[in-house]
PDB file as gemmi writes it, atoms N, CA and C in Angstrom:
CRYST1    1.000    1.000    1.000  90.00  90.00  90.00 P 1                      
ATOM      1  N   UNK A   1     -33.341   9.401 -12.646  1.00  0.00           N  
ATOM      2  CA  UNK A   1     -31.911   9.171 -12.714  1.00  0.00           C  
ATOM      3  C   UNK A   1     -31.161  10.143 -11.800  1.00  0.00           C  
ATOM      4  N   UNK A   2     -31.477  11.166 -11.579  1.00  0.00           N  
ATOM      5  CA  UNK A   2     -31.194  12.147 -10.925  1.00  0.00           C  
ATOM      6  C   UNK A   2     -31.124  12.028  -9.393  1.00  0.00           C  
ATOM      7  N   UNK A   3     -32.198  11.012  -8.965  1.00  0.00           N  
ATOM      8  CA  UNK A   3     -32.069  10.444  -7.731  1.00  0.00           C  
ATOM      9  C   UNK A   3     -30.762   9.724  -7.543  1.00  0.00           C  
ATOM     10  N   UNK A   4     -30.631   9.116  -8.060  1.00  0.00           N  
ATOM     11  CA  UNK A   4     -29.294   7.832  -8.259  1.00  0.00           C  
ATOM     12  C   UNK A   4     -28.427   8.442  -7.962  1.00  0.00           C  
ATOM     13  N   UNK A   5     -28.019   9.590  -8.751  1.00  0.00           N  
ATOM     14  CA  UNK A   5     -26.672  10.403  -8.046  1.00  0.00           C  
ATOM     15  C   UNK A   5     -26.551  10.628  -6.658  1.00  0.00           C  
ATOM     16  N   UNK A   6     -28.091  11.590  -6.332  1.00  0.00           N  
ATOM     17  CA  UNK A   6     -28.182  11.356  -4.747  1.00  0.00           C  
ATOM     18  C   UNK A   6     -27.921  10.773  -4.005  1.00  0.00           C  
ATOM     19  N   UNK A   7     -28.064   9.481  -4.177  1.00  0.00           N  
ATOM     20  CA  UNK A   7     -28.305   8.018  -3.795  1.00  0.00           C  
ATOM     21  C   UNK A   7     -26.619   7.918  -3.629  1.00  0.00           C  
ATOM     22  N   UNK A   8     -25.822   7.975  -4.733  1.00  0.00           N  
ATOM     23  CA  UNK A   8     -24.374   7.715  -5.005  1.00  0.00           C  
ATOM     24  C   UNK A   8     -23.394   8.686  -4.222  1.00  0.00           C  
ATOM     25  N   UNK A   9     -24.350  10.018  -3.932  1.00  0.00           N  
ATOM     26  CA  UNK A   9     -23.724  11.177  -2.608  1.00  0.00           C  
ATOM     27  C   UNK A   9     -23.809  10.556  -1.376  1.00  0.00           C  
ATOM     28  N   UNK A  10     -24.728  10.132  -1.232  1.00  0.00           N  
ATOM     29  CA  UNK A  10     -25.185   9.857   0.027  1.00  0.00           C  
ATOM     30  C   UNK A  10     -24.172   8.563   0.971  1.00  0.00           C  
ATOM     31  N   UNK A  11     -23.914   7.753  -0.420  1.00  0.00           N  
ATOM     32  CA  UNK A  11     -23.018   6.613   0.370  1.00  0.00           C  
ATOM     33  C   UNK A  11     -21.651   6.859  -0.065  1.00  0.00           C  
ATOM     34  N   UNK A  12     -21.424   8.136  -0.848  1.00  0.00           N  
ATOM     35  CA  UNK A  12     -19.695   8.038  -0.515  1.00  0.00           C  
ATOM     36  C   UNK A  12     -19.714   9.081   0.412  1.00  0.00           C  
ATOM     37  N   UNK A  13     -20.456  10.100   0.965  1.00  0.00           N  
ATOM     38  CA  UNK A  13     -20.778  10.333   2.555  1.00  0.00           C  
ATOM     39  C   UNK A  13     -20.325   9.989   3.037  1.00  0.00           C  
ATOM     40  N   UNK A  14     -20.973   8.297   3.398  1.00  0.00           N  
ATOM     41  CA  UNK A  14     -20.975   7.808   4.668  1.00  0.00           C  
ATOM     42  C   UNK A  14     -19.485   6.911   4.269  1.00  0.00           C  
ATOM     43  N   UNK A  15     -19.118   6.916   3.211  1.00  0.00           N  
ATOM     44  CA  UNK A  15     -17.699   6.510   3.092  1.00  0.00           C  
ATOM     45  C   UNK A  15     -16.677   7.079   3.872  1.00  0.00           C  
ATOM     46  N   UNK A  16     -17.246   8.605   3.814  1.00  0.00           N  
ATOM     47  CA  UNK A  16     -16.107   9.699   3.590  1.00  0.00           C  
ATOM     48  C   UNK A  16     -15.219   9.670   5.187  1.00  0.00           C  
ATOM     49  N   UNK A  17     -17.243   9.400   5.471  1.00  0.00           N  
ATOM     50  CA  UNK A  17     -17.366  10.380   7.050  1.00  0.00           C  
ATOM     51  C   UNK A  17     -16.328   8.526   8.110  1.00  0.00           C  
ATOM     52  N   UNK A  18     -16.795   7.506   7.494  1.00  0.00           N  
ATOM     53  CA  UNK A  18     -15.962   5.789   8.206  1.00  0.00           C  
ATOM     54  C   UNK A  18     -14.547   6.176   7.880  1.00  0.00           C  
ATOM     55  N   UNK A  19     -14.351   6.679   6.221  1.00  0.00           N  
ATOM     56  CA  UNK A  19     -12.446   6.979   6.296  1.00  0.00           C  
ATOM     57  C   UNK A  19     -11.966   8.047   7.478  1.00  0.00           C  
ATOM     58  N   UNK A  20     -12.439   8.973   7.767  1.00  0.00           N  
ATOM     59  CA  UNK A  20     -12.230  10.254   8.193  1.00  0.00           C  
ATOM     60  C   UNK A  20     -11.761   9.674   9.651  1.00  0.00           C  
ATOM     61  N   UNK A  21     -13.253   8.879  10.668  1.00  0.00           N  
ATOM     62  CA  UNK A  21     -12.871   8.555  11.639  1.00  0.00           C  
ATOM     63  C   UNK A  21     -11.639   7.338  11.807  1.00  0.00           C  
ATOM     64  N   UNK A  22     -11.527   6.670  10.311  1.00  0.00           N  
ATOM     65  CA  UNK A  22     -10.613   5.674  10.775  1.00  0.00           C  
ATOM     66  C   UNK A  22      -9.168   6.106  10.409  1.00  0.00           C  
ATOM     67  N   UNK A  23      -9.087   7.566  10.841  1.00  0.00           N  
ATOM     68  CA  UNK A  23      -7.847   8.015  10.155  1.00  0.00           C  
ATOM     69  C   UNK A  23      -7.502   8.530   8.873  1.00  0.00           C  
ATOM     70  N   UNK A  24      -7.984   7.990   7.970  1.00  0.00           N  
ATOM     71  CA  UNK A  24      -7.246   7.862   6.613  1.00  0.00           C  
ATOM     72  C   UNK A  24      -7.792   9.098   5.988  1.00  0.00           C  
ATOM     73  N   UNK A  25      -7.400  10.353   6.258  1.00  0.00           N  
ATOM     74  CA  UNK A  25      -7.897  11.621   6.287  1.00  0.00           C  
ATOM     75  C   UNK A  25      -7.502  11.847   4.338  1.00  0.00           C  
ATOM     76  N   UNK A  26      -6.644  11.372   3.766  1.00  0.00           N  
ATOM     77  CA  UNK A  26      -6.628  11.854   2.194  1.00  0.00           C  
ATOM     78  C   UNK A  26      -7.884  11.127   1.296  1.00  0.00           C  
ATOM     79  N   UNK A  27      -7.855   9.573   1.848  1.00  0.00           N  
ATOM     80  CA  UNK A  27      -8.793   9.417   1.484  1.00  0.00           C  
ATOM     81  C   UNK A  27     -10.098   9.838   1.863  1.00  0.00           C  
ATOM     82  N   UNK A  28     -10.606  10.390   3.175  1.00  0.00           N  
ATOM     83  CA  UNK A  28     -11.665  10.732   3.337  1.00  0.00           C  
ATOM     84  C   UNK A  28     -11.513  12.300   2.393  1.00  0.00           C  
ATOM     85  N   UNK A  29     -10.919  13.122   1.900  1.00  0.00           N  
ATOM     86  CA  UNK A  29     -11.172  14.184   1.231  1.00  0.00           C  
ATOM     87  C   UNK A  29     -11.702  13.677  -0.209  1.00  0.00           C  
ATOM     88  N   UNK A  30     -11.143  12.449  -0.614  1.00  0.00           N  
ATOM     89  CA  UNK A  30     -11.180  12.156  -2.128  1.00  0.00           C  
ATOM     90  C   UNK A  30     -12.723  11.477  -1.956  1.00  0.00           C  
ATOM     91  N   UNK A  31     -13.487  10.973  -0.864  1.00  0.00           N  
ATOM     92  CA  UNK A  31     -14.889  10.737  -1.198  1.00  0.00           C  
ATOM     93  C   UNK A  31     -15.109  11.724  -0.864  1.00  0.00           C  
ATOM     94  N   UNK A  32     -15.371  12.701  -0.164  1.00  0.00           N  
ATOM     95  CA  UNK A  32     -15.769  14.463  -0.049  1.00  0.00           C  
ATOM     96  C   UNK A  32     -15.829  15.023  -0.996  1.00  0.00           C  
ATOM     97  N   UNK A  33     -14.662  14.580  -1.977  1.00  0.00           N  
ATOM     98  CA  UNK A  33     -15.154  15.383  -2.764  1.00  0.00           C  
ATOM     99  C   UNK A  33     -16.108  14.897  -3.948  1.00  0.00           C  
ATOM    100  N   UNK A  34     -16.106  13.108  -3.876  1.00  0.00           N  
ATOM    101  CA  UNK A  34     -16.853  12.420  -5.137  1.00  0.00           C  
ATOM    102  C   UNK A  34     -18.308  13.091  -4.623  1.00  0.00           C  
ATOM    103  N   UNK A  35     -18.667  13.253  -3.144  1.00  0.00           N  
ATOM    104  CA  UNK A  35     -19.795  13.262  -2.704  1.00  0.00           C  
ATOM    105  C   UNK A  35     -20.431  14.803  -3.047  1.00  0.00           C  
ATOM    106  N   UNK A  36     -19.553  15.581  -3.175  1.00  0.00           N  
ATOM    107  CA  UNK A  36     -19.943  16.946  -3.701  1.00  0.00           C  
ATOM    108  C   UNK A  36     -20.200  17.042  -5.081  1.00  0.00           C  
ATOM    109  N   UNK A  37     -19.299  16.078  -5.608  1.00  0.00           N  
ATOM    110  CA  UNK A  37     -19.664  15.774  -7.205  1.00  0.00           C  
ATOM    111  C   UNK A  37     -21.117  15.269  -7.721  1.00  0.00           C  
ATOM    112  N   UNK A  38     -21.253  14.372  -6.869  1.00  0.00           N  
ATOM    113  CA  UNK A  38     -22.456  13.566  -7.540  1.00  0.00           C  
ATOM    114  C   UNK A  38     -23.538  14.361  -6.654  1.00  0.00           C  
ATOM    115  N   UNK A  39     -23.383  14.679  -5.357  1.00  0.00           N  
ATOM    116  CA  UNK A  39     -24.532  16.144  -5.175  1.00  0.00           C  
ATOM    117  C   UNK A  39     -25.088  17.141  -5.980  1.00  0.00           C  
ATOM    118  N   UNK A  40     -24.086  17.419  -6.710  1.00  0.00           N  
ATOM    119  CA  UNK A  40     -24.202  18.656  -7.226  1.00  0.00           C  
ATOM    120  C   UNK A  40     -24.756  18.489  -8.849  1.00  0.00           C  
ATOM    121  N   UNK A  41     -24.132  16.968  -9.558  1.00  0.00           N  
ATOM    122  CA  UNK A  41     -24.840  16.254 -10.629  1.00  0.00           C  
ATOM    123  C   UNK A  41     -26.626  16.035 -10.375  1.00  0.00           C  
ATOM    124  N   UNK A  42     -26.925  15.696  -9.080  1.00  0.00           N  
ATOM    125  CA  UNK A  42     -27.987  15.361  -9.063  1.00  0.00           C  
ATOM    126  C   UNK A  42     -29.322  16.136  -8.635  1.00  0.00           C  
ATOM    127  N   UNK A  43     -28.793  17.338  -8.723  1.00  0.00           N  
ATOM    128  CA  UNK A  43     -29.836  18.383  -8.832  1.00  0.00           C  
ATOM    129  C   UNK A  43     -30.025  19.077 -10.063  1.00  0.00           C  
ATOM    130  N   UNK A  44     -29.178  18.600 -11.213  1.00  0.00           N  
ATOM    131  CA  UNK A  44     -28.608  19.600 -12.250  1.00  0.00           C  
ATOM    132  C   UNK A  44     -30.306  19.227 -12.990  1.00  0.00           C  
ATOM    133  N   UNK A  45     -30.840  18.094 -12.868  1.00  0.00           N  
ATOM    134  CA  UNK A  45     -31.905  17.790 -14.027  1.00  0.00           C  
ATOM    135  C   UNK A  45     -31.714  17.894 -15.279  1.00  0.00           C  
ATOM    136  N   UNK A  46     -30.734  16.908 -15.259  1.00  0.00           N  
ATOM    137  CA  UNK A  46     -30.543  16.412 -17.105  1.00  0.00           C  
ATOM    138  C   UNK A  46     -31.115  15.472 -17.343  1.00  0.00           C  
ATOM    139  N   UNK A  47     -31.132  15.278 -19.068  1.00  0.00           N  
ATOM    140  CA  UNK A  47     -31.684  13.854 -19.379  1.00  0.00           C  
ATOM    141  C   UNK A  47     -31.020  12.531 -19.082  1.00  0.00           C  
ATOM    142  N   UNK A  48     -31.700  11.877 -18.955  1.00  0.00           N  
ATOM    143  CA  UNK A  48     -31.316  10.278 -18.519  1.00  0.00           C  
ATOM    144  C   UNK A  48     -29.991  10.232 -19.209  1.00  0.00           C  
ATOM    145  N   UNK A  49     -29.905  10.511 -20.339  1.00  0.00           N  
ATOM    146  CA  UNK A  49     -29.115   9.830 -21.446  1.00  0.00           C  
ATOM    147  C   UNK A  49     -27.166  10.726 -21.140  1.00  0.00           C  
ATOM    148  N   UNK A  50     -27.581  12.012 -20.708  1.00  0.00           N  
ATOM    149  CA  UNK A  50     -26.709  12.761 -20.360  1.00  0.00           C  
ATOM    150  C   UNK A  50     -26.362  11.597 -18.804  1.00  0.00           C  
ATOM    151  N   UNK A  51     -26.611  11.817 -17.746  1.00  0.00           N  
ATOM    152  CA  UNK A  51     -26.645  11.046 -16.796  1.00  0.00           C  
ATOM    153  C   UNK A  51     -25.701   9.718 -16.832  1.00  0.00           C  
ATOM    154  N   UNK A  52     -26.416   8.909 -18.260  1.00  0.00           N  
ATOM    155  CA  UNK A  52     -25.742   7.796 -18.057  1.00  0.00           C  
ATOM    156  C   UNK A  52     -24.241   8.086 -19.194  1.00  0.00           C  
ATOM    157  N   UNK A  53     -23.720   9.012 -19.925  1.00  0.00           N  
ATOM    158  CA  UNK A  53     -22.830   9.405 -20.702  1.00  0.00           C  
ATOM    159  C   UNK A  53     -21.676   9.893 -19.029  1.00  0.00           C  
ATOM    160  N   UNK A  54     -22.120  10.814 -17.950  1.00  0.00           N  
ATOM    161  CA  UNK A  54     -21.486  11.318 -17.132  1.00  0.00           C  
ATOM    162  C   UNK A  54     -20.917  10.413 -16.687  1.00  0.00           C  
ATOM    163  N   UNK A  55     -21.764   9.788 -16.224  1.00  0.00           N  
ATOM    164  CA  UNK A  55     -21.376   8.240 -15.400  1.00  0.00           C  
ATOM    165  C   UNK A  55     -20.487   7.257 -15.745  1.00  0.00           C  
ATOM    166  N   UNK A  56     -20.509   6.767 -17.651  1.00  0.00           N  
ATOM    167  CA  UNK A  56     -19.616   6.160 -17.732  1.00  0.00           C  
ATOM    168  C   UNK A  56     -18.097   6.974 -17.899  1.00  0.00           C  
ATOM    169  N   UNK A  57     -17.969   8.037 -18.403  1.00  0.00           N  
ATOM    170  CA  UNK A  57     -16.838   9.031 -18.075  1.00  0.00           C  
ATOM    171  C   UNK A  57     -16.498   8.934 -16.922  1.00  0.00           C  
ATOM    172  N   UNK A  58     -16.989   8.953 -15.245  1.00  0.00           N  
ATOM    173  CA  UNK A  58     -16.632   8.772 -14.059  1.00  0.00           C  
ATOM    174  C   UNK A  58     -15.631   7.328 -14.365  1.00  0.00           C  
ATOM    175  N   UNK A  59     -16.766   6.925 -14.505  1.00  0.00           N  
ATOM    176  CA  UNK A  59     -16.164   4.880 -13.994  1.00  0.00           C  
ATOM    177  C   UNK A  59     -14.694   5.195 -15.539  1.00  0.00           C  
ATOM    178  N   UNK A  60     -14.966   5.619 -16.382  1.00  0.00           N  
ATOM    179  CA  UNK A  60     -13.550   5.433 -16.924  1.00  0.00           C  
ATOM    180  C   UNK A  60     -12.637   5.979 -16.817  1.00  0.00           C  
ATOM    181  N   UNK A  61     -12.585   7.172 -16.228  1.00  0.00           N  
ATOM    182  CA  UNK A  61     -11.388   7.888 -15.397  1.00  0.00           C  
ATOM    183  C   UNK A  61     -11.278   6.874 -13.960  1.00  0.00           C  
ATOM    184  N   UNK A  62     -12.096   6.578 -13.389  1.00  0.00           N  
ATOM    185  CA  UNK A  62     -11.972   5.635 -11.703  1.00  0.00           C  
ATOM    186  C   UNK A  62     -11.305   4.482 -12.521  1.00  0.00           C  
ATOM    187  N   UNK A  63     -11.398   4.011 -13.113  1.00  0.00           N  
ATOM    188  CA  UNK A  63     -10.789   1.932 -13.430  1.00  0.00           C  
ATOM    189  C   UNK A  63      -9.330   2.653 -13.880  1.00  0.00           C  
ATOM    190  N   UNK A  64      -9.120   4.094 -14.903  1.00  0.00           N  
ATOM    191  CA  UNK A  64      -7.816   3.639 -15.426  1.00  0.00           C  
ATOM    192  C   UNK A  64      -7.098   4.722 -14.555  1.00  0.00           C  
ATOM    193  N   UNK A  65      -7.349   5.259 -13.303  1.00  0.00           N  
ATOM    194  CA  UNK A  65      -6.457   5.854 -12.100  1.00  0.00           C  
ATOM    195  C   UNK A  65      -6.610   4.783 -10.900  1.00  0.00           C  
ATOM    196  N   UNK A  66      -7.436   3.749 -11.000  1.00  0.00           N  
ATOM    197  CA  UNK A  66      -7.477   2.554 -10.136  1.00  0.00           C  
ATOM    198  C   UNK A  66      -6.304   1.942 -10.159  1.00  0.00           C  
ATOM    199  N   UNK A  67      -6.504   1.210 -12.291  1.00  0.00           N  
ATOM    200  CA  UNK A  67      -5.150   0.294 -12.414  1.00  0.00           C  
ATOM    201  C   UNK A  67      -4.040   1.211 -12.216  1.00  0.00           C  
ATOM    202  N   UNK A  68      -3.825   2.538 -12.727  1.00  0.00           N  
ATOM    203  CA  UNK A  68      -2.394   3.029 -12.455  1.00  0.00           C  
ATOM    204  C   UNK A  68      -1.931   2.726 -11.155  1.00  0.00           C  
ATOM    205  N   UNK A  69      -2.498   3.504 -10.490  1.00  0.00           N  
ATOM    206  CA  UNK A  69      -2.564   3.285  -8.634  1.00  0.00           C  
ATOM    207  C   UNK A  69      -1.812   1.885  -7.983  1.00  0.00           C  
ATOM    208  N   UNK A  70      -2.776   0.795  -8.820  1.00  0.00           N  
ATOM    209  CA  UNK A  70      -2.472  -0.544  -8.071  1.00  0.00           C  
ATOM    210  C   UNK A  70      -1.161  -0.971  -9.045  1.00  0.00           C  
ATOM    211  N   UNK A  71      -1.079  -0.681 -10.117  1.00  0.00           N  
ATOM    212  CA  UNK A  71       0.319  -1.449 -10.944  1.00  0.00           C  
ATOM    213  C   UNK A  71       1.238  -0.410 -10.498  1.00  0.00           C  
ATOM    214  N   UNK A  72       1.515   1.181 -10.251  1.00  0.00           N  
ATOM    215  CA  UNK A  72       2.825   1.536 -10.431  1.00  0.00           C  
ATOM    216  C   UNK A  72       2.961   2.402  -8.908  1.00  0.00           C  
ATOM    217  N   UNK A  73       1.807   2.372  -8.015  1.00  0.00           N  
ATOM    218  CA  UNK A  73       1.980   3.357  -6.743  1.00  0.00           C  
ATOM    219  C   UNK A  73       2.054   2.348  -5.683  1.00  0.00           C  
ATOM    220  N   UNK A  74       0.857   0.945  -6.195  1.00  0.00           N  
ATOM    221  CA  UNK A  74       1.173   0.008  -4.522  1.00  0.00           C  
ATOM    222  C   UNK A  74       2.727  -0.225  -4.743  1.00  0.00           C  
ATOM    223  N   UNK A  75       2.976  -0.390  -3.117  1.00  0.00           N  
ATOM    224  CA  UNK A  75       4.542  -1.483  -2.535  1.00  0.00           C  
ATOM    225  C   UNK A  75       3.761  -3.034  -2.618  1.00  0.00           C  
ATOM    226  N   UNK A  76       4.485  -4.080  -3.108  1.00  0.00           N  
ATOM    227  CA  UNK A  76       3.997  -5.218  -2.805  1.00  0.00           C  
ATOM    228  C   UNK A  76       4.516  -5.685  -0.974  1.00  0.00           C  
ATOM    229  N   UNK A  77       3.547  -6.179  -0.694  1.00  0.00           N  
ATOM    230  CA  UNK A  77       3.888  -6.861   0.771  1.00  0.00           C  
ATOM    231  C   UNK A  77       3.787  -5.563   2.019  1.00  0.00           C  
ATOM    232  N   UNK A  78       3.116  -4.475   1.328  1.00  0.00           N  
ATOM    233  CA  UNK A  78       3.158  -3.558   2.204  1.00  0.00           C  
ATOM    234  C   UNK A  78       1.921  -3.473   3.169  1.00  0.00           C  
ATOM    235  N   UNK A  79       0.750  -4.198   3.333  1.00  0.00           N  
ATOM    236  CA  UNK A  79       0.034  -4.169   4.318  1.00  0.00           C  
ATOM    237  C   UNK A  79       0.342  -5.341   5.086  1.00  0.00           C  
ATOM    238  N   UNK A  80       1.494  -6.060   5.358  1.00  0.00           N  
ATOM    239  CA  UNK A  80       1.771  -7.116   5.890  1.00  0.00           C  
ATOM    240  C   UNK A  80       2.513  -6.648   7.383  1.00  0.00           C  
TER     241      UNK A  80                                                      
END                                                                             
């Protein structure tokens, strides 16, 4: 399980490193830093069970700063 995190560093990396060159420099800090997160999870060698408890804590802080984000921060019609 411990790999997986790796695995989960590795491609918000290469997230970080596509936002970075395409400009969008805040977002490239905010995968920089998921990518230091789940680096640093995935050397820790916990049990599976810890692992998958971390994980769903991630994804439920990510969905309910997602919906905030998209219901009260997007402009509608603003990538037009």
């Amino acid at each position: 399980m411990d790999r997986m995190f790796r695995v989960l560093a590795f491609w918000t990396g290469i997230f970080a490193v596509m936002f970075y060159l395409g400009h969008m420099h805040t977002t490239s800090l905010l995968f920089f830093g998921q990518t230091i997160f789940f680096l640093f999870l995935g050397f820790l060698k916990l049990t599976e069970r810890m692992y998958i408890y971390i994980f769903g804590a991630y994804l439920t802080i990510f969905f309910a700063a997602f919906t905030y984000w998209t219901t009260f921060m997007m402009v509608p019609g603003m990538g037009e």
